[in-house]
C-alpha positions in Angstrom: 223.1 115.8 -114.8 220.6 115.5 -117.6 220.1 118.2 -119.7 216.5 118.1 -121.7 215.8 119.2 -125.0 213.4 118.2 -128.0 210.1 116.2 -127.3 211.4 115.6 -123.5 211.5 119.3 -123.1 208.4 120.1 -124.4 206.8 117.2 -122.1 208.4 118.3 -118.9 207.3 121.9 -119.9 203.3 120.6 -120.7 203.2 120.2 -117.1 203.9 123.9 -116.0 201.5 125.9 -118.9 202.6 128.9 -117.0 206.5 128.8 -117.8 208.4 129.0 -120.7 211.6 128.6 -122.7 213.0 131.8 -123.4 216.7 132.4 -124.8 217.3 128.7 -123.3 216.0 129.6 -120.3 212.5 128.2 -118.1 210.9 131.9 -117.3 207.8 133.2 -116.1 207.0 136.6 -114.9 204.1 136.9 -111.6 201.9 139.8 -110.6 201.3 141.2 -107.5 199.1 143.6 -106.2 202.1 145.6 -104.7 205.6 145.9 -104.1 205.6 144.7 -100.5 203.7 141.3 -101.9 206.5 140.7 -104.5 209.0 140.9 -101.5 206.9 138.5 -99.7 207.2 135.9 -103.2 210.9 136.5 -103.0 211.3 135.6 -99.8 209.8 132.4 -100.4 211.3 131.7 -103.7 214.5 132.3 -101.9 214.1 129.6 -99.2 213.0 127.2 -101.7 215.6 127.8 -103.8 218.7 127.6 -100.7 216.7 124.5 -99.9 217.0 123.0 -103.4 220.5 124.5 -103.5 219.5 125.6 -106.9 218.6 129.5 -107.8 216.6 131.8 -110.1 217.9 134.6 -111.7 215.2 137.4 -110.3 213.9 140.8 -111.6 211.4 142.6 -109.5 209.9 145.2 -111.6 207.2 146.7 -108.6 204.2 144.4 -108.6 206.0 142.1 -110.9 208.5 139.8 -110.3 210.5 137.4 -114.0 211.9 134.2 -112.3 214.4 132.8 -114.6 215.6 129.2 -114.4 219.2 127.3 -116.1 221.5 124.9 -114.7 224.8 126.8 -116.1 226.9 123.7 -115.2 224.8 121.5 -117.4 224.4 124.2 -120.1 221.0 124.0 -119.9 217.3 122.6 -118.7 217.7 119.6 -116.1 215.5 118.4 -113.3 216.4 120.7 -111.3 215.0 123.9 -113.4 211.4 122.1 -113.8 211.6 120.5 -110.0 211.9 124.3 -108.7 209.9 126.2 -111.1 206.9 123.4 -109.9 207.4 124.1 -105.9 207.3 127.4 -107.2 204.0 127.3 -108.5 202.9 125.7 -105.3 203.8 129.4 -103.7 201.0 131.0 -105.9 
């Protein structure tokens, strides 16, 4: 597994303006105009993330919901952090 760092990180992160790198971390908080619609996101994160096999650490804050992305087994940013946090932004 690849982890990314330097000029390849900051390329794979150009193509999500929304995200980014925080304590080593890919992170980005949504709004919502309720609670009940954050559920609904996590819900969906969730399925996308057991069907990538790869999860988010999640805070749901009412109307707001931090996604937080690492592969711990690579110590660090791989494919797989940037591949979910795109399908992700597909939800939205």
């Amino acid at each position: 597994m690849y982890q990314y760092s330097g000029p390849e990180l900051a390329a794979r992160l150009s193509a999500l303006p929304s995200w980014q790198v925080v304590d080593g971390e890919l992170a980005r908080t949504f709004t919502f105009v309720d609670f009940r619609a954050a559920l609904r996101f996590v819900n969906r994160v969730g399925n996308l993330a057991e069907e990538a096999g790869h999860h988010p650490d999640i805070d749901i804050r009412y109307n707001r919901v931090r996604l937080a992305l690492i592969t711990h087994d690579a110590g660090g940013l791989t494919a797989k952090d940037f591949d979910l946090a795109a399908a992700v932004d597909k939800l939205t």
